[in-house]
SEFIZA-3560 file (N, C-alpha, C; in Angstrom, 3 decimals):
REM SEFIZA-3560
<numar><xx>47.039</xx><yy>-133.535</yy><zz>-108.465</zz><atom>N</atom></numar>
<numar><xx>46.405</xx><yy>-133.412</yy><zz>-107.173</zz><atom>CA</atom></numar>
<numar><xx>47.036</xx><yy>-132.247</yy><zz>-106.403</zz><atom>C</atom></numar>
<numar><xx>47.999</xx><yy>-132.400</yy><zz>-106.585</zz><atom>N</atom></numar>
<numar><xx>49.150</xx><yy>-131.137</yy><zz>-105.718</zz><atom>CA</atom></numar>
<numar><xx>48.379</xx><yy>-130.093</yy><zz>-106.268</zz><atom>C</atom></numar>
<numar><xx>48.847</xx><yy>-130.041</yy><zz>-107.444</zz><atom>N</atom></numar>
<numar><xx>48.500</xx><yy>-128.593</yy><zz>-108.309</zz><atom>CA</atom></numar>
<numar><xx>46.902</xx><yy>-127.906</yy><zz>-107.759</zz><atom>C</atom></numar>
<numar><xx>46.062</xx><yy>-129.077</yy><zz>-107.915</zz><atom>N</atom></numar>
<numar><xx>44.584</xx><yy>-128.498</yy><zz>-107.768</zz><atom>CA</atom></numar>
<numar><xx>44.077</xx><yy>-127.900</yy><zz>-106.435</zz><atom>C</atom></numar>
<numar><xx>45.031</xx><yy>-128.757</yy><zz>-105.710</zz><atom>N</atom></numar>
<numar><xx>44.618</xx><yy>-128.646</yy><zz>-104.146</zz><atom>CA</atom></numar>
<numar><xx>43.363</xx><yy>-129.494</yy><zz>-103.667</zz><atom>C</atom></numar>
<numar><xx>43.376</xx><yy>-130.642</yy><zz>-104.477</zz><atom>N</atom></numar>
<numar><xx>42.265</xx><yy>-131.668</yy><zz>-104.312</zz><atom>CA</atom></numar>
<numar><xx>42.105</xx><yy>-132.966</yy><zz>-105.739</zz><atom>C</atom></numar>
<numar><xx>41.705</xx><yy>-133.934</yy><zz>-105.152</zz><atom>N</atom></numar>
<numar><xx>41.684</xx><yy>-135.408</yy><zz>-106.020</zz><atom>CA</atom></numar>
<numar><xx>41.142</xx><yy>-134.596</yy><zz>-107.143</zz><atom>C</atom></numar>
<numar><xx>41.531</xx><yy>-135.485</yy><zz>-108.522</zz><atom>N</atom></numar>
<numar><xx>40.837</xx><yy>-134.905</yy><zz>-109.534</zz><atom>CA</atom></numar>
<numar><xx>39.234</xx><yy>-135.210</yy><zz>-109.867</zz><atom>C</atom></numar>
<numar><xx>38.752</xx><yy>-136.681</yy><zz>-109.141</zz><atom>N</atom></numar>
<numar><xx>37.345</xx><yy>-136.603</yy><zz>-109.627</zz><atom>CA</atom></numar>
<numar><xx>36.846</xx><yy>-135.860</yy><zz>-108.069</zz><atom>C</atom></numar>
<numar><xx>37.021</xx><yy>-135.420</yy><zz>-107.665</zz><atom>N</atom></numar>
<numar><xx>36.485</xx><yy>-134.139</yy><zz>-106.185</zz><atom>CA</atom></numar>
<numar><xx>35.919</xx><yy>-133.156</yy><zz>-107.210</zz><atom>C</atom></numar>
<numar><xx>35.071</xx><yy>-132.556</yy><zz>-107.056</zz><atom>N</atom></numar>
<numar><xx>35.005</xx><yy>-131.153</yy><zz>-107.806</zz><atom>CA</atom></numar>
<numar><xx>35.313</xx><yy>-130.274</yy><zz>-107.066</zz><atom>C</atom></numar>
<numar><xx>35.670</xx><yy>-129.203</yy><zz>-107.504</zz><atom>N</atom></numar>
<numar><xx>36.296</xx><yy>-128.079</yy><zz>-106.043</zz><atom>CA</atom></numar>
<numar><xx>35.226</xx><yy>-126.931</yy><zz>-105.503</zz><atom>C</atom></numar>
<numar><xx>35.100</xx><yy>-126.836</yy><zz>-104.628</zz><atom>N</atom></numar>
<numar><xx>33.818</xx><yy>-126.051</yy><zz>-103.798</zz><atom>CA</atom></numar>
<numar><xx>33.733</xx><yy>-124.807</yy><zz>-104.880</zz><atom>C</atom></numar>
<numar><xx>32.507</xx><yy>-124.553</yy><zz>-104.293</zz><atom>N</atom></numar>
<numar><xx>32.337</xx><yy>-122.798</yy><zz>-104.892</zz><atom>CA</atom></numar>
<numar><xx>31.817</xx><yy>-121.783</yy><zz>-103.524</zz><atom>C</atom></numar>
<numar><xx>32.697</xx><yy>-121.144</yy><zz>-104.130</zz><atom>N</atom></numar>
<numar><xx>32.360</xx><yy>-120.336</yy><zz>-102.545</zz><atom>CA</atom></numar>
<numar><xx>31.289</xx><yy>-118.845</yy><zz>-102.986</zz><atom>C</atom></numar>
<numar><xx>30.506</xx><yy>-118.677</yy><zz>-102.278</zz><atom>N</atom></numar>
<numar><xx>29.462</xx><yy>-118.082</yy><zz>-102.518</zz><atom>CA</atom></numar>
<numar><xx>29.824</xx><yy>-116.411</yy><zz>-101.832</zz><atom>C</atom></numar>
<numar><xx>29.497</xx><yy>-115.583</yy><zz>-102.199</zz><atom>N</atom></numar>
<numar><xx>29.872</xx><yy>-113.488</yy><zz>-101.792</zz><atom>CA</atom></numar>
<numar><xx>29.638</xx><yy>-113.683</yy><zz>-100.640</zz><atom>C</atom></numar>
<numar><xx>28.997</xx><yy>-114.699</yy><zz>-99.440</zz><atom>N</atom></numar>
<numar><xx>29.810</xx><yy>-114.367</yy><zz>-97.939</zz><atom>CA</atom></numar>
<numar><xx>30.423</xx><yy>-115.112</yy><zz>-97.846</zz><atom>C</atom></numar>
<numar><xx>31.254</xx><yy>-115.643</yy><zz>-98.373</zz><atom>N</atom></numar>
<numar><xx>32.588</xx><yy>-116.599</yy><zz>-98.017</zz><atom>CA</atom></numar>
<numar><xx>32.106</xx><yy>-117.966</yy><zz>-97.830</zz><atom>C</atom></numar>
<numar><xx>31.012</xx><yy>-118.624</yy><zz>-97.754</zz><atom>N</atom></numar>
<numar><xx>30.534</xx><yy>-119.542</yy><zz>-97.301</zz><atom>CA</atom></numar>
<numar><xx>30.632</xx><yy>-120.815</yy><zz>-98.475</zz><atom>C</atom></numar>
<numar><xx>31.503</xx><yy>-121.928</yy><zz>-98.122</zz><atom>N</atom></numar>
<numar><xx>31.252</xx><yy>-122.959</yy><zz>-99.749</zz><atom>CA</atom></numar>
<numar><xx>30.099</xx><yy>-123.503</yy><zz>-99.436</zz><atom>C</atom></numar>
<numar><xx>30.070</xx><yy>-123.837</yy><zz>-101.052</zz><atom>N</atom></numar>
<numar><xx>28.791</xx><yy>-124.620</yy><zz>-101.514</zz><atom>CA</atom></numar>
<numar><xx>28.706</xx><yy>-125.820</yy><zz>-101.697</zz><atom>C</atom></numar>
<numar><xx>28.382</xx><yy>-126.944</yy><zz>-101.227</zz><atom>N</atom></numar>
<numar><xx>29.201</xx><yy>-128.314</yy><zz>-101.848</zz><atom>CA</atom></numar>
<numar><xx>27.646</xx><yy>-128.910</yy><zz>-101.939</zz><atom>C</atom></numar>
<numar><xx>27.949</xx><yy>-130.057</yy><zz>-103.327</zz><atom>N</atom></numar>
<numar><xx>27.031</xx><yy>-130.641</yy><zz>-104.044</zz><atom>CA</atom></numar>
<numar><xx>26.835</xx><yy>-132.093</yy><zz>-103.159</zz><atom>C</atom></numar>
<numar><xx>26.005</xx><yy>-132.451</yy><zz>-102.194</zz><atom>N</atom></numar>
<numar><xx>26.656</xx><yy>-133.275</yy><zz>-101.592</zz><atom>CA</atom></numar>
<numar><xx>26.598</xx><yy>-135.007</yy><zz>-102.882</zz><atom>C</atom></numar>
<numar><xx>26.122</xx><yy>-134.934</yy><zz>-103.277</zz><atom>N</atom></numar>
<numar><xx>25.899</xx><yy>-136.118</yy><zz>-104.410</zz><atom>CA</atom></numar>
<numar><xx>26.724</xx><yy>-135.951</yy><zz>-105.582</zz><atom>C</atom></numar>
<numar><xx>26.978</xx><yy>-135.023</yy><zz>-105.810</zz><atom>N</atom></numar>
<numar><xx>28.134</xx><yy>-135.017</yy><zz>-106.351</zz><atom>CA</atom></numar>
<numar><xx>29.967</xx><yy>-135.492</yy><zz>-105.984</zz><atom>C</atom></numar>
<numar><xx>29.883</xx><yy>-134.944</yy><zz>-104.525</zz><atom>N</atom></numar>
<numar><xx>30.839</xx><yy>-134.810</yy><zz>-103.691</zz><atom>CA</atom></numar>
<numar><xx>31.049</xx><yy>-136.519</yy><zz>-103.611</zz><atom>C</atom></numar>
<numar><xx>30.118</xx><yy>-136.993</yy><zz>-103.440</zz><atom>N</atom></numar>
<numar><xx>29.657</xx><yy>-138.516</yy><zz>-102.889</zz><atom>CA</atom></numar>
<numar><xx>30.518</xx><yy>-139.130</yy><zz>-103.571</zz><atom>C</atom></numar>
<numar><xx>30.006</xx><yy>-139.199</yy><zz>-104.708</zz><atom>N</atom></numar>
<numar><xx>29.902</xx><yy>-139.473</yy><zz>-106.260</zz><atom>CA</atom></numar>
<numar><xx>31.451</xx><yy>-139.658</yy><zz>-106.727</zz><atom>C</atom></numar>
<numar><xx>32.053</xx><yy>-138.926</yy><zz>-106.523</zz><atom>N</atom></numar>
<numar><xx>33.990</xx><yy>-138.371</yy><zz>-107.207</zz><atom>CA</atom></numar>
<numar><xx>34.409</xx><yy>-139.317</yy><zz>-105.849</zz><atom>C</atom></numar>
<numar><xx>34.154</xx><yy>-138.987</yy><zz>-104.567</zz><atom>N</atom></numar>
<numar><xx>34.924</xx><yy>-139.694</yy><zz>-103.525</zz><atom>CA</atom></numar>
<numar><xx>34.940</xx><yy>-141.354</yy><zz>-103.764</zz><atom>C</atom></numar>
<numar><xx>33.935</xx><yy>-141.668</yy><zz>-104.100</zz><atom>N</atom></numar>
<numar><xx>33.547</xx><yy>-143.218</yy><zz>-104.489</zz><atom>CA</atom></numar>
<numar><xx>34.501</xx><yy>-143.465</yy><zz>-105.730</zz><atom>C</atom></numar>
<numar><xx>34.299</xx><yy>-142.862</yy><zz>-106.657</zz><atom>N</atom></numar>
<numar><xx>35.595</xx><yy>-143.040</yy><zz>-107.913</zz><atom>CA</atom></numar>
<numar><xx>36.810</xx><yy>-143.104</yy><zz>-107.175</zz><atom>C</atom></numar>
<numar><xx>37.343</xx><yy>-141.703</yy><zz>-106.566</zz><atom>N</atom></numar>
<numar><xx>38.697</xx><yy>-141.696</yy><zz>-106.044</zz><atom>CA</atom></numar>
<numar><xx>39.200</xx><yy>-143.054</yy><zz>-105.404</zz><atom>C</atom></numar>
<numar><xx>38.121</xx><yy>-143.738</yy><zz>-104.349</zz><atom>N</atom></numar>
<numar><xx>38.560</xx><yy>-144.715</yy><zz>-103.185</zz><atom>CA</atom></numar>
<numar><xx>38.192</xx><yy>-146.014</yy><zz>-104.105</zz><atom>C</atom></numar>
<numar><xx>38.000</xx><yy>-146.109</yy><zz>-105.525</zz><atom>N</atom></numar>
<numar><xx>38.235</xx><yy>-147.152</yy><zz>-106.423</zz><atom>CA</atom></numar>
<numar><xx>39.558</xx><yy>-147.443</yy><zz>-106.986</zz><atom>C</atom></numar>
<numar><xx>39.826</xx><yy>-146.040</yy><zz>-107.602</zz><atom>N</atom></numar>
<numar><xx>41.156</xx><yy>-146.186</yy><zz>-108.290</zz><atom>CA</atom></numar>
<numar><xx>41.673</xx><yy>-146.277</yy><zz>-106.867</zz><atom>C</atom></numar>
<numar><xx>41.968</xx><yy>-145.853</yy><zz>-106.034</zz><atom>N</atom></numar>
<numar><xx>42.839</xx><yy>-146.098</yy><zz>-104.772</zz><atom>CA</atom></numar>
<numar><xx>42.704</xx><yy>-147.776</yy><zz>-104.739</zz><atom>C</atom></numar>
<numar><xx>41.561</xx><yy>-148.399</yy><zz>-104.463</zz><atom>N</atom></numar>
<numar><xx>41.313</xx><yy>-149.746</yy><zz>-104.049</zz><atom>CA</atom></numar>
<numar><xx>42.014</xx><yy>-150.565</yy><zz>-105.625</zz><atom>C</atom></numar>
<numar><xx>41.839</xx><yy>-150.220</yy><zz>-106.258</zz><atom>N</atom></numar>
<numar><xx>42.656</xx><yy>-150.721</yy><zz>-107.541</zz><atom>CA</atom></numar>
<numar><xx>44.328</xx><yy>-150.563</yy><zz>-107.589</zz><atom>C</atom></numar>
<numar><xx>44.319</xx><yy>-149.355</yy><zz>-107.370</zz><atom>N</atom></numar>
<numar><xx>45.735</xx><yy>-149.249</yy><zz>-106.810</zz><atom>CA</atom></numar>
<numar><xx>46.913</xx><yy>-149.913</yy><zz>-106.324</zz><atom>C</atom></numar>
<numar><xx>46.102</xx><yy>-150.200</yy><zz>-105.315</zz><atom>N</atom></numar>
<numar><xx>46.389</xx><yy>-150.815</yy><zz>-104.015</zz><atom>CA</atom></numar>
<numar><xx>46.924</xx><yy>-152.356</yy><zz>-104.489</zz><atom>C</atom></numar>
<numar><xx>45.537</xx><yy>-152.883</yy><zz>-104.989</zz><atom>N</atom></numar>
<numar><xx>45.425</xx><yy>-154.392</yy><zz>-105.586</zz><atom>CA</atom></numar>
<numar><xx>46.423</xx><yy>-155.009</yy><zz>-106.464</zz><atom>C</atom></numar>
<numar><xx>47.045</xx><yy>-153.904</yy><zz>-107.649</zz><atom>N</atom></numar>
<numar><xx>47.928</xx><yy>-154.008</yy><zz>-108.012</zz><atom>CA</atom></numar>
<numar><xx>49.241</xx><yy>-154.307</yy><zz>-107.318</zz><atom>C</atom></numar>
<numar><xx>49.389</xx><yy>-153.013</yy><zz>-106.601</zz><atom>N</atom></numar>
<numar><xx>50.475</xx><yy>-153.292</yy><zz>-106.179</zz><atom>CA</atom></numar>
<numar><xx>50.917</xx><yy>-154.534</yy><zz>-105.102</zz><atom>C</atom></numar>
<numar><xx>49.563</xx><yy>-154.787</yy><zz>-104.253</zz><atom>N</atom></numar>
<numar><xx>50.005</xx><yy>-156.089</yy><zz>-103.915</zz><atom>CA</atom></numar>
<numar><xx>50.513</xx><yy>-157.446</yy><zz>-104.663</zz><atom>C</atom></numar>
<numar><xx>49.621</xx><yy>-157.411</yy><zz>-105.881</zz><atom>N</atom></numar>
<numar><xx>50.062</xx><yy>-157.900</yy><zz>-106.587</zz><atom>CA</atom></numar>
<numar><xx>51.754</xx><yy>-158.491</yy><zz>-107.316</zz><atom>C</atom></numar>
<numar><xx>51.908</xx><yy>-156.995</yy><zz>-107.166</zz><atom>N</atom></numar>
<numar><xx>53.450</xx><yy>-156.816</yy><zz>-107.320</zz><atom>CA</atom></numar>
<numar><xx>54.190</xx><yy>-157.376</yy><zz>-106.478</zz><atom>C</atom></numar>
<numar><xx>54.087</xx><yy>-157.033</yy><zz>-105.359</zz><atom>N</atom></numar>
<numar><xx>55.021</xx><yy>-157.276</yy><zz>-104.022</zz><atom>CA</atom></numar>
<numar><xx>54.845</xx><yy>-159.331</yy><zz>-103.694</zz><atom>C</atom></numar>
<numar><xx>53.707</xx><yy>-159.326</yy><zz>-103.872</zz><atom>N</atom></numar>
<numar><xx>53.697</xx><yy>-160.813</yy><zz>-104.172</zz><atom>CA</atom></numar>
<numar><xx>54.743</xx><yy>-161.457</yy><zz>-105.171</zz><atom>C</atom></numar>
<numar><xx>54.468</xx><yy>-161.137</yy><zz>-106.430</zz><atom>N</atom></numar>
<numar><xx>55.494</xx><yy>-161.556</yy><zz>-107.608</zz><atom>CA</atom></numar>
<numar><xx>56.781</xx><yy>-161.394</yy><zz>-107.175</zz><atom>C</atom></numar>
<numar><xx>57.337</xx><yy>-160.273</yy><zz>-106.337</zz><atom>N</atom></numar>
<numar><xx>59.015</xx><yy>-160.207</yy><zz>-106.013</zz><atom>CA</atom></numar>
<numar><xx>58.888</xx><yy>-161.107</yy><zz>-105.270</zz><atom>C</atom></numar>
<numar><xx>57.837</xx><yy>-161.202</yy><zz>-104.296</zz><atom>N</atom></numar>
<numar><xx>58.574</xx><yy>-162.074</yy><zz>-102.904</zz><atom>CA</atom></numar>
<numar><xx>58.564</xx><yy>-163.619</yy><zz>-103.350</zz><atom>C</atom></numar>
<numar><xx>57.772</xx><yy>-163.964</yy><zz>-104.215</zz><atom>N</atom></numar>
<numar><xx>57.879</xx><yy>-165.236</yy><zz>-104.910</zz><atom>CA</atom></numar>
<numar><xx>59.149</xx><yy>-165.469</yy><zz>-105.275</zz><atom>C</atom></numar>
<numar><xx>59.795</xx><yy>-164.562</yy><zz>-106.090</zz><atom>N</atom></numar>
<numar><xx>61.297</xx><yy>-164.456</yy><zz>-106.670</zz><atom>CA</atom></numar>
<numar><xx>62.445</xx><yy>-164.437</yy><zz>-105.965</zz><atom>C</atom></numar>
<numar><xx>62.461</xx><yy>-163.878</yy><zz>-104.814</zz><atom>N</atom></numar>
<numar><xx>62.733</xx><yy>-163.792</yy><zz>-103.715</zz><atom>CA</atom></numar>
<numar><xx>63.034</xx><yy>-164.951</yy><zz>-103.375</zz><atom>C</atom></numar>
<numar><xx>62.356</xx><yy>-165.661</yy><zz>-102.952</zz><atom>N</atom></numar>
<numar><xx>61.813</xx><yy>-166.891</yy><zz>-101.708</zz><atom>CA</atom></numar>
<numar><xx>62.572</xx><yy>-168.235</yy><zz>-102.605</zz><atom>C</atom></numar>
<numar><xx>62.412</xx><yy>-167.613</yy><zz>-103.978</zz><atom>N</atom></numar>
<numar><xx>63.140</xx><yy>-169.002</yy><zz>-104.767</zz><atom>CA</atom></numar>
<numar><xx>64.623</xx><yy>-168.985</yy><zz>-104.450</zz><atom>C</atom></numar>
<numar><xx>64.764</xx><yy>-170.140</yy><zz>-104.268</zz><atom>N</atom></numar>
<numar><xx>66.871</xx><yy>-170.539</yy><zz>-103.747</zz><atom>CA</atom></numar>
<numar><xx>67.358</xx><yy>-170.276</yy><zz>-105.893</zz><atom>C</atom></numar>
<numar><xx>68.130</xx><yy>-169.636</yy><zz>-105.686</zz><atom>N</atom></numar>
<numar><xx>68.560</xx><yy>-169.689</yy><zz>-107.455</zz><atom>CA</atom></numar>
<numar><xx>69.856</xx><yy>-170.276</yy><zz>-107.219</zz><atom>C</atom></numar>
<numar><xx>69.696</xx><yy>-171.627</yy><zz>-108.252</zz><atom>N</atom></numar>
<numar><xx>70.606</xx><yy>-172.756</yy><zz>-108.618</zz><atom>CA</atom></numar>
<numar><xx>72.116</xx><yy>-171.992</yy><zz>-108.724</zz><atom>C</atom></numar>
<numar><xx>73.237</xx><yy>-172.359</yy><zz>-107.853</zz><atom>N</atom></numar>
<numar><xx>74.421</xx><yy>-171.850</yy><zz>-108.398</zz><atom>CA</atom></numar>
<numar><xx>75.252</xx><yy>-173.147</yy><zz>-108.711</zz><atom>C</atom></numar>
<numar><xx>76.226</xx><yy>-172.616</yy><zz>-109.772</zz><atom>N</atom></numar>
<numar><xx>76.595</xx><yy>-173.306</yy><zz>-110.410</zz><atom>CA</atom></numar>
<numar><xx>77.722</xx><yy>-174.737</yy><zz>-109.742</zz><atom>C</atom></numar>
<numar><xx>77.937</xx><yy>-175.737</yy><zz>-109.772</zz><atom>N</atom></numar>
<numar><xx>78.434</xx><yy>-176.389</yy><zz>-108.700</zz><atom>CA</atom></numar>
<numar><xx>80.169</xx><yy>-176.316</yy><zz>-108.969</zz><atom>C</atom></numar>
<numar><xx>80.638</xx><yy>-176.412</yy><zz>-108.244</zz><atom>N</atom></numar>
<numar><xx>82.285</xx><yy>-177.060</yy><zz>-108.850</zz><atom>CA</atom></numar>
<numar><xx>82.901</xx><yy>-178.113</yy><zz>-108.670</zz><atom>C</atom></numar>
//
């Protein structure tokens, strides 16, 4: 993403001999909807995660008695 200077399913403008970009808008649509999936997937996971620690967490762990 760094590298490209934009998400990878984005396609990157084309800029036309007066400087002016060109953007596909259904296309454009199209990659943003992918992007804000894997994001929403992302996301899901990692809550996921943070759930599982705090479960682990939250458990008292048995120490040994004397």
């Amino acid at each position: 993403m760094r590298k490209n200077k934009h998400l990878p399913g984005i396609p990157k403008l084309d800029k036309v001999d007066s400087g002016q970009y060109i953007v596909e808008l259904g296309t454009m649509q199209t990659g943003m909807l992918e992007e804000l999936e894997k994001s929403h997937l992302y996301i899901a996971q990692l809550n996921d995660r943070i759930k599982a620690l705090e479960a682990r967490i939250e458990k008292p762990e048995k120490k040994p008695q004397k």
